[in-house]
C-alpha positions as CSV (number, residue, x, y, z in Angstrom):
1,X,-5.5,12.9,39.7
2,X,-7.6,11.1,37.5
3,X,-11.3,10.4,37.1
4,X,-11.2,6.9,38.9
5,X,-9.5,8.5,42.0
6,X,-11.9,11.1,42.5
7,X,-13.9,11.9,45.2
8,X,-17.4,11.8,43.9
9,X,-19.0,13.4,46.5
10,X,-17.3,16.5,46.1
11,X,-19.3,20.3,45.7
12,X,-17.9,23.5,46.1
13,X,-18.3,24.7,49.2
14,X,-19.7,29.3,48.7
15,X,-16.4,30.2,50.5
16,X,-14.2,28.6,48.3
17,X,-15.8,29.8,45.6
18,X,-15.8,33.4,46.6
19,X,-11.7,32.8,47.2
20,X,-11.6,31.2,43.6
21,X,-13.0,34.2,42.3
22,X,-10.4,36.6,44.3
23,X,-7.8,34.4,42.3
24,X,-9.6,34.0,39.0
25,X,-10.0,38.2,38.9
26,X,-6.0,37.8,38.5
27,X,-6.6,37.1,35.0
28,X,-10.2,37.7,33.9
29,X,-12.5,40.4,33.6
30,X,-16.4,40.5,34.6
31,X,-17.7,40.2,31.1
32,X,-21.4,42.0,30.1
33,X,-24.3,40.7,30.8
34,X,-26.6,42.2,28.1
35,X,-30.6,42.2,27.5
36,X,-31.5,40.4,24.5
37,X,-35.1,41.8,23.6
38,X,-35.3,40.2,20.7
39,X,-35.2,36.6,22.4
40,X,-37.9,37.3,24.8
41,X,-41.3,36.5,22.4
42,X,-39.5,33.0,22.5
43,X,-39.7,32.4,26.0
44,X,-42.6,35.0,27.1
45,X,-40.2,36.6,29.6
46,X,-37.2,38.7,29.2
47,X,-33.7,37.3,28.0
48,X,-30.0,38.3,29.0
49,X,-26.9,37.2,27.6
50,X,-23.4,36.3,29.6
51,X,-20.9,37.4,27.0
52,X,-18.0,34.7,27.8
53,X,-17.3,35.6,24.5
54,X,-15.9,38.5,25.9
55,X,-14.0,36.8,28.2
56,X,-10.3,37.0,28.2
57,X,-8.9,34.0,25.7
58,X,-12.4,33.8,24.3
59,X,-13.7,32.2,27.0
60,X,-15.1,30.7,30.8
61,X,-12.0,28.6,30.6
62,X,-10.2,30.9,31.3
63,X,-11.5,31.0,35.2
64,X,-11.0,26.9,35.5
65,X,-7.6,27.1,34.7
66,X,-6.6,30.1,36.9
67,X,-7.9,28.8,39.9
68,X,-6.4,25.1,39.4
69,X,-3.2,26.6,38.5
70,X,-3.0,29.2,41.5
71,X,-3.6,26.3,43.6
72,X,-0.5,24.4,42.5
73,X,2.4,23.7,45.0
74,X,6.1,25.8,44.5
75,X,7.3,22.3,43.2
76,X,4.6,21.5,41.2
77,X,5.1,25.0,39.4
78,X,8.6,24.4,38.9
79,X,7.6,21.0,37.1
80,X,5.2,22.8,34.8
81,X,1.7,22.1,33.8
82,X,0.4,20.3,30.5
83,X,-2.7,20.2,28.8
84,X,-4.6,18.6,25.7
85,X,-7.0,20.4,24.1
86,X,-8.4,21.7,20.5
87,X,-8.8,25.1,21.3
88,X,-10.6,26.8,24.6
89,X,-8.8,24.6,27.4
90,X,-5.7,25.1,25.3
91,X,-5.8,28.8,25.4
92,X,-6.8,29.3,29.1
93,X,-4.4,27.1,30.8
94,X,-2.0,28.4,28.5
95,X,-2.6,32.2,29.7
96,X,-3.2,31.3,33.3
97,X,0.0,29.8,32.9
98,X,2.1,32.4,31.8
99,X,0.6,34.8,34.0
100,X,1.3,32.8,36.8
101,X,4.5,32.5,35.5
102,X,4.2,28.4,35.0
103,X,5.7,26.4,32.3
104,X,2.8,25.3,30.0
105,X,3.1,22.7,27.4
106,X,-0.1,22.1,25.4
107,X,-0.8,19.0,23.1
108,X,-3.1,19.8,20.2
109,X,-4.2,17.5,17.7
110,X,-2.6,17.9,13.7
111,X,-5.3,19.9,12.0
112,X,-6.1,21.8,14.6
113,X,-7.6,25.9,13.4
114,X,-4.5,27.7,13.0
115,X,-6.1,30.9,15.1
116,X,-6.4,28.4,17.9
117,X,-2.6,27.2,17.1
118,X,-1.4,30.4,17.3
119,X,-3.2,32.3,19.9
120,X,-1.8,29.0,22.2
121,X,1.3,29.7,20.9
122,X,1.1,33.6,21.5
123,X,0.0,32.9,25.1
124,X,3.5,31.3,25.8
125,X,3.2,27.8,25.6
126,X,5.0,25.3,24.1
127,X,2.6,23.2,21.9
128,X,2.9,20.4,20.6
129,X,1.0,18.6,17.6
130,X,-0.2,15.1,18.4
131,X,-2.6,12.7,17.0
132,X,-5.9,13.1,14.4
133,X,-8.0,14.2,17.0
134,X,-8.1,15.0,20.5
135,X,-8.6,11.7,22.3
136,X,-5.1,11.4,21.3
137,X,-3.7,14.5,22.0
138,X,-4.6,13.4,25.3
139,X,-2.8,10.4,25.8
140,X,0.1,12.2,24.2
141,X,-0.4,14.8,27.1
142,X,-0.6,12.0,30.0
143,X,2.2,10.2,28.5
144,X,4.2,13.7,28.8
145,X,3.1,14.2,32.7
146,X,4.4,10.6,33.3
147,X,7.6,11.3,31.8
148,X,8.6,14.7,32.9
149,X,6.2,14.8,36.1
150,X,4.4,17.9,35.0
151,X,0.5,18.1,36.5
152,X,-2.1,17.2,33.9
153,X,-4.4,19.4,34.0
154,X,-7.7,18.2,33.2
155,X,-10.4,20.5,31.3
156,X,-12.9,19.8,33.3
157,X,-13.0,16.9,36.1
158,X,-11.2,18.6,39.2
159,X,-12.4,20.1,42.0
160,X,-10.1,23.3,41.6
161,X,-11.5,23.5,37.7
162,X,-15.4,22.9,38.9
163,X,-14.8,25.8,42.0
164,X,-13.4,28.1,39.5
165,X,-15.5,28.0,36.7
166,X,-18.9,28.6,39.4
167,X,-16.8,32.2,39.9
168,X,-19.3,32.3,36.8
169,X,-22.6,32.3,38.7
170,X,-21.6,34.4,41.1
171,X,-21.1,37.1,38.7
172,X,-24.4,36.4,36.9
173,X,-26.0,36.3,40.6
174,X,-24.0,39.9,41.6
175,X,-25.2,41.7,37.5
176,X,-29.1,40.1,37.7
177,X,-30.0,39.1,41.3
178,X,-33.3,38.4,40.5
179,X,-32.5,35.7,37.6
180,X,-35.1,33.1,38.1
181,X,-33.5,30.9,34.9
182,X,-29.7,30.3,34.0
183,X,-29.1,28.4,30.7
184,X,-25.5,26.7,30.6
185,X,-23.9,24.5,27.4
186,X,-22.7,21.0,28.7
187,X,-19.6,19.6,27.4
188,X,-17.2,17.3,30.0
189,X,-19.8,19.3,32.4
190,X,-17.3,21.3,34.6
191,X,-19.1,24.9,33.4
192,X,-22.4,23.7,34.5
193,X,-21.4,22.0,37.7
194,X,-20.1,24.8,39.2
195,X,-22.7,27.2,38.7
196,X,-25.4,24.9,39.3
197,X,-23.9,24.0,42.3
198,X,-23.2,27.8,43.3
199,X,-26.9,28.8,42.2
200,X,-28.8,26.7,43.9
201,X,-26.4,26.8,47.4
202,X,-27.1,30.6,47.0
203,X,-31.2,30.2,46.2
204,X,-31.4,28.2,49.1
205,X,-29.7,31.0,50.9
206,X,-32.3,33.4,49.4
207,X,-35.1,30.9,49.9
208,X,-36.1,31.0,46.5
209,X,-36.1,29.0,43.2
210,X,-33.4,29.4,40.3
211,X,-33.7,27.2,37.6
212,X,-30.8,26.1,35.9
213,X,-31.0,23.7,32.2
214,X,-28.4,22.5,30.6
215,X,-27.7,22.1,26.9
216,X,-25.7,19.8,24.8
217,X,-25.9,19.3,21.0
218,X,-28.1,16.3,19.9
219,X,-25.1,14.9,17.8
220,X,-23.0,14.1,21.7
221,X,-25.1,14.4,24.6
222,X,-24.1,11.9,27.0
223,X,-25.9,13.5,29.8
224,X,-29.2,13.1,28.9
225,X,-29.1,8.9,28.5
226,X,-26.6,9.0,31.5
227,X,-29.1,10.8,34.0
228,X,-31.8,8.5,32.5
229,X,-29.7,5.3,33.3
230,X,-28.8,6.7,36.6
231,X,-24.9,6.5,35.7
232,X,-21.9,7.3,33.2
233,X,-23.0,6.1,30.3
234,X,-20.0,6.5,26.9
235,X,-22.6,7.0,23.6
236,X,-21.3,6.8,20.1
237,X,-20.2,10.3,19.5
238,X,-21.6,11.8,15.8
239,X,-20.3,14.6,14.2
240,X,-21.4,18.2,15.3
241,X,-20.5,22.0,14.2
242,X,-20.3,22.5,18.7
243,X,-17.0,20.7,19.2
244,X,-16.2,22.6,22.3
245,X,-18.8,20.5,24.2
246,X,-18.7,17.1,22.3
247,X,-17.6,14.4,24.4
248,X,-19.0,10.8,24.5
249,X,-18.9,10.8,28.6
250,X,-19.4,12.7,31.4
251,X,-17.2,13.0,34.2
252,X,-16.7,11.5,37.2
253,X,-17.3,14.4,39.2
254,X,-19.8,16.5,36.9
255,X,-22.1,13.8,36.8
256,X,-22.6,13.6,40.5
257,X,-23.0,17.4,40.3
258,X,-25.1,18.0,37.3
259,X,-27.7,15.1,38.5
260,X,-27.9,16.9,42.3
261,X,-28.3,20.7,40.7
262,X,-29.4,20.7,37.5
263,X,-32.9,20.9,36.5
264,X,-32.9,19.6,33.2
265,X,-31.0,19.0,30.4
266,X,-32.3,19.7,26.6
267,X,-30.6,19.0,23.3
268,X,-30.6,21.2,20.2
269,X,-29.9,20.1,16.2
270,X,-27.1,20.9,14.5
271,X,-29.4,23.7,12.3
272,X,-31.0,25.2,15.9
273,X,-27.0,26.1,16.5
274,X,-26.5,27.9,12.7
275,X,-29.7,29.4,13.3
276,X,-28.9,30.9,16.8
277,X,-25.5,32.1,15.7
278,X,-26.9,34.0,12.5
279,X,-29.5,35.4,15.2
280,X,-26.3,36.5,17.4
281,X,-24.1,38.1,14.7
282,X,-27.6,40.1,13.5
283,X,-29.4,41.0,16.2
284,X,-26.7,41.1,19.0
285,X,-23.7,41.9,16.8
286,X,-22.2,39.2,18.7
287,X,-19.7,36.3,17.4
288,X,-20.4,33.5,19.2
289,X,-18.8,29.5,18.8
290,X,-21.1,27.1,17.7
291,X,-20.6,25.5,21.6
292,X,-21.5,29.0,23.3
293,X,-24.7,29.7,21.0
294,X,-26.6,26.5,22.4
295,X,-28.4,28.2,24.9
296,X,-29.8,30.8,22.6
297,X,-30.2,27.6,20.1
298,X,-32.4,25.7,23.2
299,X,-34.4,29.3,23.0
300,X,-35.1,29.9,19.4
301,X,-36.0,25.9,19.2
302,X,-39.1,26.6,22.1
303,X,-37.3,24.2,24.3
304,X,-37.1,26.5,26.9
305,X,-40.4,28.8,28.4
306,X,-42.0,30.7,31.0
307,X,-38.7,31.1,32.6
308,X,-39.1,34.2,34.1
309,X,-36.1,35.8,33.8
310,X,-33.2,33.9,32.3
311,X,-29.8,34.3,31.4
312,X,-28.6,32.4,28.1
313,X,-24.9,32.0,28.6
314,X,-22.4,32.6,25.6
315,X,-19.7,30.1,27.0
316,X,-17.1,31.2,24.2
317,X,-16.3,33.0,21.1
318,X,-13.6,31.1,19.5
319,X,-14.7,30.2,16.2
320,X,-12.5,30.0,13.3
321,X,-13.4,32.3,10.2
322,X,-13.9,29.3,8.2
323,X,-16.0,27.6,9.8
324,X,-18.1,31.1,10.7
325,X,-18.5,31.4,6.8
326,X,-19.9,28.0,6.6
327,X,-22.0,27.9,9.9
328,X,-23.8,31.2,8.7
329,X,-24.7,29.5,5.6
330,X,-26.1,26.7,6.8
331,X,-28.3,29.3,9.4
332,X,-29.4,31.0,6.6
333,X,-30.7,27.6,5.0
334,X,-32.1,26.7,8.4
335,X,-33.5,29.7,8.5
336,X,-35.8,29.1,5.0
337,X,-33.8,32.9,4.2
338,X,-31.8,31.1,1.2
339,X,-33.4,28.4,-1.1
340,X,-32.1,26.3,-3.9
341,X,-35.1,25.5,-6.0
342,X,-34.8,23.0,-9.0
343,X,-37.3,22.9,-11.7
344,X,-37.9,20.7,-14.6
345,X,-38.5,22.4,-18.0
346,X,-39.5,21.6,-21.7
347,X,-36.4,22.6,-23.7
348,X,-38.5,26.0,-25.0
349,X,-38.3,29.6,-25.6
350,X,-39.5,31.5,-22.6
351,X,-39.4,29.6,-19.6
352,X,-36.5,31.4,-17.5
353,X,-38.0,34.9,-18.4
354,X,-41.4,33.6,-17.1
355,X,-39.7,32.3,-13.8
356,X,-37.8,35.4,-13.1
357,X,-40.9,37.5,-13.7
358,X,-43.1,35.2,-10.9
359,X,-39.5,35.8,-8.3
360,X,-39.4,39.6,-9.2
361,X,-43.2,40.1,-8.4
362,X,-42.6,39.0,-5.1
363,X,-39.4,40.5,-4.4
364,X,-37.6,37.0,-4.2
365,X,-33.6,37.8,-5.2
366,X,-31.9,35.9,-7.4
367,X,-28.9,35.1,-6.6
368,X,-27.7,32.5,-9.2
369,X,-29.0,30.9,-11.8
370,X,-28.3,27.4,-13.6
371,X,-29.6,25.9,-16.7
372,X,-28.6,22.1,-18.1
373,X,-29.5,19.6,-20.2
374,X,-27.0,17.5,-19.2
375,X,-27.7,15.9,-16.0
376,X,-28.9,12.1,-15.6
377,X,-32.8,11.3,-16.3
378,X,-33.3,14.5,-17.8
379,X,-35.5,13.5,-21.7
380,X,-34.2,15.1,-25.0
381,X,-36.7,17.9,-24.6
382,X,-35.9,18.4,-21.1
383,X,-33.8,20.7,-18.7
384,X,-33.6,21.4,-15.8
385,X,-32.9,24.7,-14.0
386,X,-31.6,25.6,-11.0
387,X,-32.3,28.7,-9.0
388,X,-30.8,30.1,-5.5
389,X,-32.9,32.8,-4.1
390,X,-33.1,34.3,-0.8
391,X,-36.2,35.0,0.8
392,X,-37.3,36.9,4.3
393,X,-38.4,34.1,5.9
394,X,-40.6,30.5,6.4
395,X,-43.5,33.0,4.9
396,X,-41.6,34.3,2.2
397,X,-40.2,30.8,1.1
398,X,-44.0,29.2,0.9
399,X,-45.1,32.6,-1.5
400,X,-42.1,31.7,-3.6
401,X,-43.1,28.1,-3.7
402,X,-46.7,28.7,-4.0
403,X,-46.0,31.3,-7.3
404,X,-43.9,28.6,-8.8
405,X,-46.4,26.2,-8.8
406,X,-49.5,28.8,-9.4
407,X,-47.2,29.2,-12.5
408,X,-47.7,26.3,-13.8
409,X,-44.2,24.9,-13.1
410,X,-43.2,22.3,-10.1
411,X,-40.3,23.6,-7.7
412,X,-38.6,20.9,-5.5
413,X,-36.0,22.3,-2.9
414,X,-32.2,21.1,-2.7
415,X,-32.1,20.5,1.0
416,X,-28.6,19.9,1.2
417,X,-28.0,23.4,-0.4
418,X,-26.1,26.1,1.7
419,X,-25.0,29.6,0.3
């Protein structure tokens, strides 16, 4: 089945949710849903966190997967299943399938994180490495349902993915039953489409309000300009840390389902995603993917208040170790908690002691230091010196600019810097 051939008109129906779930429970487990104090001055009520991250294979996808694959016929099993994916999608149809005891073949694009590679691998599929990114994986995948009549399964835009993915809300609905607020990332929009859909069938139930907002990275958010256009609208995709949720189009399907149950949709910058992520590992001594942390992002950035109370939910926790290192670095930076300050000098005796003196009064670290004569536009009797330091804070980053310059000297700050 493919987007054009779908039924747009389709939402899960509570029962078949509540069977999905039955199914899903085959290989998942009901991950925590934990109080985040610390979030709460952000949005003046408290704050809980869905650990998806938690989840089995890292995580929601998991849930999609099971429930489309559960659903296949005895000669559709027999035919096997393949997928194209960079990571999340990979790993969950891949487990699904090999507890179901399905043949899985994934594609994955060349380049793909090895820990994703492998814990495909592990999880008993076949994979196979295709194309520079995952728009072609895909058509390598289709290509390979055409020719050997295995089901493409699609990450997002199916009825059986969308009904098992709500098995989410449900859960949240069953740990918190009086959440007024549930925060959701937004890729392809299959996560989102099911638990809106489930929340708000259920509020209407209850005869109440639940919110629930959406949140896609500023870099790829198609929904946004498509619910302002009133249809699919394909953007020119930019780069972002959240890969898990950038795509340039919504689905078929999720579309329909996002614009009848979903109260808004916000966006968040690429440094509102290190931020929240640094704020996760510190404060929650959680490791969350850049796509998972977006909620928390959407919090931290004061896009989302007087909620009452609201889960922020953690869709995954796949991230490589690389890119952890580099995303923590740039939260940090985001974060005014690490500064690259360069100053220009006369070439004379006593300068860096008199700058390390100002930092050290005002317990600034030092945590390298640089000194040059040789780069371009710098005069004969200049240098110039530069300093990382890391600070406590916005309020700690204007003292150590403001000594600086009651100093006598004039600090300018590398914005491009990271640790």
């Amino acid at each position: 089945m493919t987007s054009t051939d779908l039924d747009t008109s389709f939402i899960p129906a509570l029962d078949d949710i509540e069977r999905a779930r039955e199914i899903v429970r085959r290989t998942t487990r009901v991950t925590l849903l934990d109080s985040a104090k610390f979030l709460a001055p952000h949005t003046g009520s408290p704050v809980f966190l869905k650990c998806e991250n938690m989840q089995r294979t890292g995580s929601y996808k998991i849930r999609g997967a099971t429930n489309r694959l559960a659903r296949l016929t005895a000669e559709e099993r027999e035919r096997g299943v393949v997928a194209a994916s960079a990571g999340n999608h990979a790993q969950g149809v891949a487990f699904a399938a090999r507890e179901l005891g399905i043949p899985a073949t994934i594609y994955m694009p060349l380049g793909v994180p090895i820990p994703k590679l492998e814990a495909t691998r592990n999880y008993g599929a076949e994979v196979v490495l295709e194309g520079l990114n995952v728009g072609e994986a895909l058509e390598g995948a289709q290509a390979f349902a055409e020719r050997t009549g295995a089901t493409f399964i699609h990450p997002y835009d199916h009825p059986d993915i969308i009904t098992g993915q709500a098995t989410l809300g449900l859960d949240v609905l069953e740990q918190l039953p009086e959440v007024d607020t549930i925060i959701v990332p937004i890729g392809g929009g299959g996560l989102i489409s099911g638990v809106g859909a489930l929340v708000k069938l259920k509020a209407a139930e209850l005869g109440r309000e639940i919110r629930v907002i959406g949140v896609q990275a500023a870099n790829t958010a198609p929904f946004p300009v498509s619910l302002e256009a009133g249809e699919r609208v394909r953007i020119e995709a930019k780069p972002t840390i959240a890969d898990g949720i950038a795509v340039d189009v919504p689905g078929s399907l999720t579309f329909e389902l996002v614009r009848r149950f979903v109260d808004e949709v916000v966006t968040v910058s690429e440094d509102d995603i290190a931020r929240a992520i640094l704020l996760l590992v510190e404060r929650a001594k959680l490791v969350v993917e850049p796509a998972g942390a977006t909620p928390v992002a959407a919090i931290i950035a004061g896009l989302v208040k007087g909620t009452g109370n609201t889960v922020a939910v953690l869709s995954g926790g796949n991230i490589d170790p690389m890119m952890l290192e580099k995303v923590i670095s740039q939260g940090l930076t985001a974060s005014d908690r690490y500064m690259r300050i360069i100053i220009g000098l006369h070439d004379v005796p006593g300068h860096l002691a008199r700058i390390a003196t100002t930092l050290a009064d005002i317990n600034a670290n030092v945590i390298e230091v640089l000194h040059t004569r040789h780069n371009k536009g710098l005069q004969i009797t200049q240098v110039e010196l530069e300093i990382a330091v890391e600070t406590r804070g916005s309020d700690h980053a204007r003292l150590v600019l403001d000594s600086l310059r009651a100093a006598g000297y004039e600090p300018r700050i590398d914005r491009d810097a990271t640790v």
